[in-house]
KOLFI-724349 format. One line per 5 residues: number of its first residue (from 1); their letters; for each residue x, y, z of C-alpha. Coordinates in steps of 0.5 Angstrom, whole numbers, always signed. Example, Ala and Ser with C-alpha at 12.3 -4.5 7.8 and 13.67 -1.06 7.14 Angstrom:
BEGIN
1	as	+25,-9,+16  +27,-2,+14
***
This chain:
BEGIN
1	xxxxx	-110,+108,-33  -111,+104,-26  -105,+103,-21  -103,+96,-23  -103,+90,-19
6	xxxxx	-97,+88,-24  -91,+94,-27  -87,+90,-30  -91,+83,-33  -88,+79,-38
11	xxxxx	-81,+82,-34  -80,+77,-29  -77,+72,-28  -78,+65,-26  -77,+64,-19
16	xxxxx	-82,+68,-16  -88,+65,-20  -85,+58,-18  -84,+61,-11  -92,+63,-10
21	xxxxx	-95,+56,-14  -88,+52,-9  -91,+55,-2  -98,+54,-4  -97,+47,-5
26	xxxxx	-93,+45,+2  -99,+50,+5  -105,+46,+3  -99,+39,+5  -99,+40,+11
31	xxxxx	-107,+42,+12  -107,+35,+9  -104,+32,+13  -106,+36,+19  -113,+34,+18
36	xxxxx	-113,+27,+15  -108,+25,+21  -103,+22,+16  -96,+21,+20  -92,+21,+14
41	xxxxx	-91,+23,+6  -88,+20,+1  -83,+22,-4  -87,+21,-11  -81,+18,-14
46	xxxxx	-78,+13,-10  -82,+6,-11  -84,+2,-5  -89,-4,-4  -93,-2,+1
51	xxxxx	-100,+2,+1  -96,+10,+2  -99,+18,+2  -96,+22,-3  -98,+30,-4
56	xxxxx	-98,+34,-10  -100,+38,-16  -104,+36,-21  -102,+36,-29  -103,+33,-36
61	xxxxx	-97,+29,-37  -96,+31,-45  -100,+37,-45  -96,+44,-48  -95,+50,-44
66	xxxxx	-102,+52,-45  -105,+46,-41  -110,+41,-44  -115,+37,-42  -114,+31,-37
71	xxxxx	-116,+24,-40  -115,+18,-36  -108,+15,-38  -105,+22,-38  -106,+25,-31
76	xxxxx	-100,+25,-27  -96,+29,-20  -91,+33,-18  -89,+33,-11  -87,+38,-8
81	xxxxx	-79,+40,-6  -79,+38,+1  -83,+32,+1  -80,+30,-7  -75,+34,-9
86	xxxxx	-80,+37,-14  -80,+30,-18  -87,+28,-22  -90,+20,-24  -96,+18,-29
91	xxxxx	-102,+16,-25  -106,+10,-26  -114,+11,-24  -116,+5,-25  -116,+2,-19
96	xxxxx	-119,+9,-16  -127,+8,-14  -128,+16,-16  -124,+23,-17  -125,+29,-20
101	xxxxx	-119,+32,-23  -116,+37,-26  -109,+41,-28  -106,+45,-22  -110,+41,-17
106	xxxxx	-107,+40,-10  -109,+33,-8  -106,+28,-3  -106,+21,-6  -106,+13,-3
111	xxxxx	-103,+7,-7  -97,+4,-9  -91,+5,-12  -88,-2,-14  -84,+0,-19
116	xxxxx	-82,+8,-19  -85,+9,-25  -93,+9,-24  -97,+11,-19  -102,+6,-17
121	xxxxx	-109,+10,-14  -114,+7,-8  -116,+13,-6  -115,+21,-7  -117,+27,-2
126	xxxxx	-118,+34,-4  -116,+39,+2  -122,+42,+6  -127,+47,+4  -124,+54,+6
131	xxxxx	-126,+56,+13  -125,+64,+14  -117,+64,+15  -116,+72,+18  -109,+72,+16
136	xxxxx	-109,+71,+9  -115,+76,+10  -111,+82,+12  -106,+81,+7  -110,+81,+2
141	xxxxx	-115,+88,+5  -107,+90,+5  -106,+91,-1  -112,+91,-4  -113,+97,-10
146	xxxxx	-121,+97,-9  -122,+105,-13  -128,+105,-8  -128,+110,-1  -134,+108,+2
151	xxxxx	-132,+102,+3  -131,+100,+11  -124,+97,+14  -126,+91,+14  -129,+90,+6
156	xxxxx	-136,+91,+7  -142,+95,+4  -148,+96,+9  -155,+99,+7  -161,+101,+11
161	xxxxx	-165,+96,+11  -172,+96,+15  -174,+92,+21  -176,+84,+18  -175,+86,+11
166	xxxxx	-172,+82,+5  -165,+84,+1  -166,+85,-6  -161,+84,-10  -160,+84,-18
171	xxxxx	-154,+81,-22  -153,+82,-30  -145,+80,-34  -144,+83,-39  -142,+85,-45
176	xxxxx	-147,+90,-45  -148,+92,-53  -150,+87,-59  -146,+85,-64  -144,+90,-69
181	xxxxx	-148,+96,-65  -145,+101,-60  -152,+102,-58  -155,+101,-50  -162,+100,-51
186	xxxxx	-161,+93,-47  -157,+96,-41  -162,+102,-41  -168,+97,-41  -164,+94,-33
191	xxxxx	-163,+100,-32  -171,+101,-32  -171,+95,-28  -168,+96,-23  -170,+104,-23
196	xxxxx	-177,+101,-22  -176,+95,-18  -171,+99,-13  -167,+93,-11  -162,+95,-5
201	xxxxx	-156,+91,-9  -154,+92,-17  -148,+88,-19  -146,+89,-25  -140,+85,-28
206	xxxxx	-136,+86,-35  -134,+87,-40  -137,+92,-40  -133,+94,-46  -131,+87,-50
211	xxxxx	-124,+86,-53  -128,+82,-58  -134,+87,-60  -134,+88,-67  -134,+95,-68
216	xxxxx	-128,+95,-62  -124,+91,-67  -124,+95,-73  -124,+101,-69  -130,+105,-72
221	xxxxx	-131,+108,-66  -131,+116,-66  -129,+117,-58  -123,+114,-54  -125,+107,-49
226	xxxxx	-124,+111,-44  -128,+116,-46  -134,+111,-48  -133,+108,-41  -134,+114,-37
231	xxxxx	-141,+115,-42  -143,+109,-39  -143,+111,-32  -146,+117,-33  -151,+113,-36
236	xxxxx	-152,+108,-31  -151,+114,-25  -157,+118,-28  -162,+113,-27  -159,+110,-20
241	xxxxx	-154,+116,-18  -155,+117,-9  -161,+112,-9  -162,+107,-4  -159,+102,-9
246	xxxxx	-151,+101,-8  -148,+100,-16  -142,+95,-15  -138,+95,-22  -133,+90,-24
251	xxxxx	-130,+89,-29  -127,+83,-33  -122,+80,-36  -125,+82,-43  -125,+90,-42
256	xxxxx	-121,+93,-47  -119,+99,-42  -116,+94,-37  -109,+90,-38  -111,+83,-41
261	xxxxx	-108,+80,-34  -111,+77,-29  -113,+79,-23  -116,+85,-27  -115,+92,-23
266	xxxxx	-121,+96,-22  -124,+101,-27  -122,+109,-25  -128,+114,-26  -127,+121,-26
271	xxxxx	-125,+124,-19  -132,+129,-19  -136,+122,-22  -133,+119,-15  -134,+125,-11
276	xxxxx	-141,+126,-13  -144,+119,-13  -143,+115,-7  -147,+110,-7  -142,+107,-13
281	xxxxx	-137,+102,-11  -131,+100,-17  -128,+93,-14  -122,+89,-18  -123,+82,-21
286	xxxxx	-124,+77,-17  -126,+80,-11  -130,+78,-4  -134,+83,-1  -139,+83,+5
291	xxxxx	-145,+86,+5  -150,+87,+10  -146,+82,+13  -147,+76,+8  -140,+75,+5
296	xxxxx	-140,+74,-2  -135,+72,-7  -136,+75,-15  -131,+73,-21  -133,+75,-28
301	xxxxx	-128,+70,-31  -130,+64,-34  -127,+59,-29  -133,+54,-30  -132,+53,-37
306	xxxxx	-125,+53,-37  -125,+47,-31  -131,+43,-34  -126,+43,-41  -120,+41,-37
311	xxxxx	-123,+36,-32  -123,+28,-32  -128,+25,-27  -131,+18,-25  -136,+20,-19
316	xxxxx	-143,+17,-18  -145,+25,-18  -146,+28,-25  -147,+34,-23  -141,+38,-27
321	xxxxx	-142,+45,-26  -144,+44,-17  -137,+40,-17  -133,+46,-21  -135,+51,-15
326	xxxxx	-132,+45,-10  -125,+44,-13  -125,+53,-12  -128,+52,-5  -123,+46,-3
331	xxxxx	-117,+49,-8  -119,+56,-4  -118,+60,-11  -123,+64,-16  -117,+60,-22
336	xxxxx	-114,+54,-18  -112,+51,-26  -105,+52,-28  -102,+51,-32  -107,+56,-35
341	xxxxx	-111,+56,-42  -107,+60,-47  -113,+65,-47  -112,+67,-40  -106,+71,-38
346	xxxxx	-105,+71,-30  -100,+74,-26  -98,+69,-20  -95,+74,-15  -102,+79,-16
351	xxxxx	-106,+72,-17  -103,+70,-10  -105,+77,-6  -113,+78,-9  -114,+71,-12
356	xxxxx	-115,+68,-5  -122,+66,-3  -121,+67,+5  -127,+65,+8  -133,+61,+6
361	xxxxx	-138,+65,+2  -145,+65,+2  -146,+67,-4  -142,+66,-10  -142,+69,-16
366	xxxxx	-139,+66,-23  -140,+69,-29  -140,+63,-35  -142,+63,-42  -145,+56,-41
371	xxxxx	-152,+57,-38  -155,+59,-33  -156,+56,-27  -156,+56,-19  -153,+51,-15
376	xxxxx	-152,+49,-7  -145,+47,-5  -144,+47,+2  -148,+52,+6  -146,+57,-1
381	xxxxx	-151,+58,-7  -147,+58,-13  -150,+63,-18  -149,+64,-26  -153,+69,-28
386	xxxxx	-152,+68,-36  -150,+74,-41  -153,+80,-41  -152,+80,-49  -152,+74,-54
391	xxxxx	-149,+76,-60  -156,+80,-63  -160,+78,-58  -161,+80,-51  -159,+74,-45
396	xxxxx	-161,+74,-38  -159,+77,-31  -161,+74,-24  -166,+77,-18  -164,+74,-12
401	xxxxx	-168,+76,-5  -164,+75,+1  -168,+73,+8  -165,+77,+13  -168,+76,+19
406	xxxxx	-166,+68,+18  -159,+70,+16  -159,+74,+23  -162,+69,+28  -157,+64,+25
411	xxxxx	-151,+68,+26  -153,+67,+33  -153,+60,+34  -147,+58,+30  -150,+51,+32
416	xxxxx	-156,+51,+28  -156,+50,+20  -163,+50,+19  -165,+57,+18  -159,+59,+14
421	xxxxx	-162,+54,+8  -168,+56,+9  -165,+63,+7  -161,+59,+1  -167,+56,-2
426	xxxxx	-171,+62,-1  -165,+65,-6  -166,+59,-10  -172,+60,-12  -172,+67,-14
431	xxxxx	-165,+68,-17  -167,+64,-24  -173,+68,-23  -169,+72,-30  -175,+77,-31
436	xxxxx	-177,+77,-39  -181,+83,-40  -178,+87,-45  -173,+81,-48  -172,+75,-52
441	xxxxx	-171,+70,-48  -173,+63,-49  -172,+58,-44  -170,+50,-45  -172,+44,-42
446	xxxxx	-166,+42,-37  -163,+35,-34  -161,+34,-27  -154,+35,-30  -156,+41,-32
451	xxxxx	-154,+40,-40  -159,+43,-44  -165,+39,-48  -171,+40,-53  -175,+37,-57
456	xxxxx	-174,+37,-65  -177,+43,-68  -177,+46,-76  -180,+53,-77  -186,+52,-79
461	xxxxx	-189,+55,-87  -182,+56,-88  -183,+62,-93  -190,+59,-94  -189,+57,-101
466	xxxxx	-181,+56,-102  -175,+56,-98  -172,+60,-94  -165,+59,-93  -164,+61,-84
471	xxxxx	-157,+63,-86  -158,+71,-87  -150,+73,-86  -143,+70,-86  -137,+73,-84
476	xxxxx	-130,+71,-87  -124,+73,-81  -117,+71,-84  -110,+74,-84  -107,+75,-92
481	xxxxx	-100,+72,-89  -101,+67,-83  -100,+59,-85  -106,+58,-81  -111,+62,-86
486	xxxxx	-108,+58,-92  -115,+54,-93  -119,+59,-92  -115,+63,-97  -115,+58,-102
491	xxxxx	-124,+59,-100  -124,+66,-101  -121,+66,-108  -123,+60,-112  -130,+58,-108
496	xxxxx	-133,+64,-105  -136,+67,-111  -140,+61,-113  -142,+61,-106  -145,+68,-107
501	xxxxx	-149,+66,-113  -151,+60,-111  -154,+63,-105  -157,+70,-107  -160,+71,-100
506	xxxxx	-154,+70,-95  -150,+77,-95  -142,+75,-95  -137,+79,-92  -128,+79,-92
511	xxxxx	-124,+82,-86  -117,+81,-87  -114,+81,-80  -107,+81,-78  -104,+75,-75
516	xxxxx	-111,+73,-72  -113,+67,-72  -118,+65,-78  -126,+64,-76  -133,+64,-79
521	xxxxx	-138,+68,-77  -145,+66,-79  -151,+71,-77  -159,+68,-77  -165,+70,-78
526	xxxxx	-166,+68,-71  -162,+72,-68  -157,+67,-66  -149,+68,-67  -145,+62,-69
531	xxxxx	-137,+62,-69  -133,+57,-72  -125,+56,-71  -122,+54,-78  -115,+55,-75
536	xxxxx	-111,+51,-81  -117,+48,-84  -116,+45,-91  -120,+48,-96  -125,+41,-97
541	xxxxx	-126,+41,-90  -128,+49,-90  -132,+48,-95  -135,+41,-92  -137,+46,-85
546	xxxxx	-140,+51,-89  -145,+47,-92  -147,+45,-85  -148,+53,-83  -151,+54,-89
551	xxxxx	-157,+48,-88  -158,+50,-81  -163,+53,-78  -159,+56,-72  -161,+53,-66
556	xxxxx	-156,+52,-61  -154,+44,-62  -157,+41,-55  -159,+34,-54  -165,+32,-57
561	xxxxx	-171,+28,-53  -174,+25,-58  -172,+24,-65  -179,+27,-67  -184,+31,-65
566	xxxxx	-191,+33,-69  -195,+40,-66  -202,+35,-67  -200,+29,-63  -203,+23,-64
571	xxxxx	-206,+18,-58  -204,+11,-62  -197,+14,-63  -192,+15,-69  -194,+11,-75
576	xxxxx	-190,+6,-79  -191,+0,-84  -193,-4,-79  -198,-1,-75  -204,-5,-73
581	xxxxx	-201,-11,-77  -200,-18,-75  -193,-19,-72  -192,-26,-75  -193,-21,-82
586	xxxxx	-186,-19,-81  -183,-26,-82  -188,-30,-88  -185,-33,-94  -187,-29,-100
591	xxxxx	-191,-31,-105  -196,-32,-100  -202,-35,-102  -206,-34,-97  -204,-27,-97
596	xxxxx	-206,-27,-105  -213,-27,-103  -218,-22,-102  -217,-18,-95  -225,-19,-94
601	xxxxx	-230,-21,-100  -238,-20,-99  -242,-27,-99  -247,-29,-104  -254,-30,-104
606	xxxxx	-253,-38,-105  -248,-38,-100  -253,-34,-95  -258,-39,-97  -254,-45,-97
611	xxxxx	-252,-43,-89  -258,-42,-87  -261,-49,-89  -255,-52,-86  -257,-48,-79
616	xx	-263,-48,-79  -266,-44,-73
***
């Protein structure tokens, strides 16, 4: 086991956490106040009829201890204890032109008070984006448990480059096997990738064993964690071992053999593995690191996810995910959200000393389940790089390739911006580069706001004379005492074997888990995975959900383009009742005697002659 950031969690009392959340508040007060030269802050509490500055953090006012997310009539702010005494009001928004807010922000807000129960909002304004702040940076390098001796002083990794010659870099999350397998074709295909293509840098991020594997969970594994884990090093060091190439691993908050407390230490190989490999680096989650003098910031957590679900916005922007990696460079934090999620656990004294983001990157790293993306904020590139693995199907990874020689000559002309964003778009434009050889993958037409959209689609010649139902297996996950699995328990005994007969096709499987909470799990003949959460769920509305499983094709949901899409599109467009018809059709008085009479009737040939002696030629 690693040395802990933290020996005694779930022991501490309240007074240091709130010694550690109470002195980053009045730090990001008075850079506040220091940069937007305000004279004075106001306590929160004590009403006024005047336009006044009040400072504090950000909360959902009838959240639980889990946090919740944010709506407009229910933000409020606690002050701190030397400006308010540690006293919170509810916030009005609706006077506020735009914001962008989320639990656990530190803000500074102008308004008015006039009763002292609301506070009324003009105007919000979040600290700074970080600049490199060398005292916390010596902290933190202090006492950092990085398991990594080829590491400089000052946090940073070099690697021989040629002269005039570009840094490449590539970057996979994982986890790393498929659903139910314990095999590793998928890193050995990476593996091949980077053998072959021989970048300079390969950061790999966790979990490399997930908690939330199957065959972890039920424990159908014939050697320890620990012991798997150390194969997989193995693995990746006799492809890559004492190369040019300089593996950094990190690991995730997700791995089975690391604690479930975030920040997560490093993961520790056996002393002849770290002996012999040198060009091996094991950093702890979250970390900033430096290599070949770019500064990079790299998490493994889904922070973005968690800040997108929290948040409450009014902003002319609709580019969500650019402003998640704002707050975490204003908020100068890799998790900036408290109080955090319930499936996060974070230890305050250890998330104050390795959570810190100390300087500006120029590369960030943030691992989401969300898709991939790339994106610029102030002068850094944001990066998702995706999952490695997707359930029964392989995800993506990300190639980034660095200009060095612009990075340089910007380093030395602090003055001048334009070359450094020449290199950052060159990173733009390679990093979604996600190579496709050897995998599944299957790109979707994306908005500007980077939500996923497509066209309509069916499988055509389903079955090609009947029905194939898409729905090829379907796990039930409960626990026999639990409150919560009471619906699903009534299912399984009185519903789920006419389920089974009436679906002859859909495979159907029961595992009892102890004190979890109730999922369903439904497995398609497209290799995706769905996960249902049916946490007290009646047995109807069960039911009611598992027939929309059963009849879907298992297609991630994404906004639609159109509501139809043909594979033989017509110039004169979708047809309908009244194509090529009159328009004043739609409003005739039926029965029509017009309308009774024969569309077109063939003349006669009296009444030809007849026209003929009327006009003569």
């Amino acid at each position: 086991m690693a040395h802990l950031f933290y020996n005694d969690y779930l022991y501490k009392k309240p007074k240091p956490k709130s010694d550690v959340l109470e002195r980053l508040l009045e730090f990001n007060e008075q850079q506040l106040v220091k940069t937007n030269e305000i004279h004075n802050l106001y306590n929160v509490s004590v009403p006024t009829q005047d336009d006044i500055w009040i400072s504090g953090r950000i909360f959902s006012e009838n959240a639980g201890s889990g946090g919740g997310k944010l709506t407009e009539h229910n933000v409020a702010i606690q002050g701190s204890y030397v400006c308010s005494n540690s006293h919170s009001i509810p916030l009005n928004l609706s006077h506020c032109n735009e914001y962008s807010l989320f639990p656990g922000q530190i803000v500074m807000i102008n308004g008015r008070n006039p009763d002292g129960k609301r506070f009324f909002c003009k105007e919000i304004v979040e600290p700074n984006y970080v600049q490199e702040n060398k005292q916390i940076k010596k902290e933190i390098k202090t006492e950092s448990t990085n398991i990594d001796m080829f590491v400089s002083e000052d946090g940073s990794i070099e690697t021989r480059l040629e002269p005039n010659e570009n840094m490449d870099c590539l970057v996979a999350s994982g986890p790393y096997m498929i659903t139910a397998s314990a095999d590793l074709n998928s890193l050995n295909q990476l593996l091949d990738v980077a053998k072959s293509n021989n970048p300079h840098i390969l950061i790999l991020l966790g979990p490399f064993l997930d908690l939330n594997h199957d065959l972890i969970g039920s424990g159908n594994i014939q050697t320890t964690f620990e012991e798997l884990l150390q194969s997989i090093f193995d693995q990746i060091a006799s492809k890559l071992g004492n190369t040019r190439t300089q593996v950094i691993i990190q690991p995730s908050v997700n791995d089975v053999t690391q604690e479930q407390i975030y920040p997560v230490n490093p993961f520790v190989p056996t002393a002849h593995f770290q002996k012999t490999y040198k060009n091996f680096h094991f950093l702890q989650e979250p970390n900033m690191i430096k290599i070949n003098g770019i500064q990079f910031a790299i998490t493994s957590t889904d922070v973005i996810k968690d800040l997108t679900s929290m948040a409450v916005s009014k902003t002319q922007s609709s580019d969500k995910l650019a402003r998640n990696f704002v707050h975490m460079l204003r908020q100068k934090s890799f998790y900036p959200i408290y109080p955090p999620p319930d499936h996060v656990c974070i230890d305050y004294e250890a998330w104050n000393k390795h959570a810190k983001i100390y300087t500006h990157p120029k590369i960030f790293i943030a691992v989401s389940d969300m898709a991939k993306f790339t994106k610029e904020v102030n002068n850094c590139v944001c990066i998702n790089p995706g999952r490695f693995v997707r359930g029964t199907a392989t995800g993506s990874y990300a190639q980034i390739t660095i200009q060095m020689n612009k990075i340089q000559e910007n380093d030395q002309d602090k003055n001048s911006g334009i070359e450094i964003m020449q290199a950052i778009r060159k990173i733009q434009t390679n990093v979604l580069n996600f190579v496709s050889k050897g995998f599944n993958f299957q790109a979707t037409r994306s908005t500007s706001n980077s939500q996923p959209s497509e066209f309509i689609s069916t499988n055509l010649e389903n079955g090609l004379g009947r029905y194939v139902c898409q729905l090829q297996r379907v796990t039930f996950k409960f626990c026999k005492e639990n409150p919560g699995s009471r619906g699903i328990r009534e299912f399984v005994e009185n519903g789920l074997v006419d389920f089974a007969k009436q679906n002859p096709g859909v495979v159907v499987y029961l595992q009892p888990k102890r004190h979890r909470r109730p999922k369903i799990s439904a497995e398609y003949l497209n290799g995706s995975k769905q996960n249902l959460d049916v946490h007290q769920y009646s047995r109807e509305k069960l039911t009611k959900w598992l027939e929309f499983m059963r009849t879907r094709k298992g297609d991630t949901i994404v906004r639609i383009l159109k509501k139809q899409k043909t594979h033989n599109p017509s110039i004169q467009g979708a047809w309908n009742p009244f194509t090529n018809k009159i328009p004043s059709r739609a409003v005739e008085n039926f029965p029509s005697a017009e309308l009774n009479k024969p569309a077109s009737i063939e003349k006669t040939a009296t009444e030809k002659i007849l026209e003929l002696a009327k006009n003569p030629k």
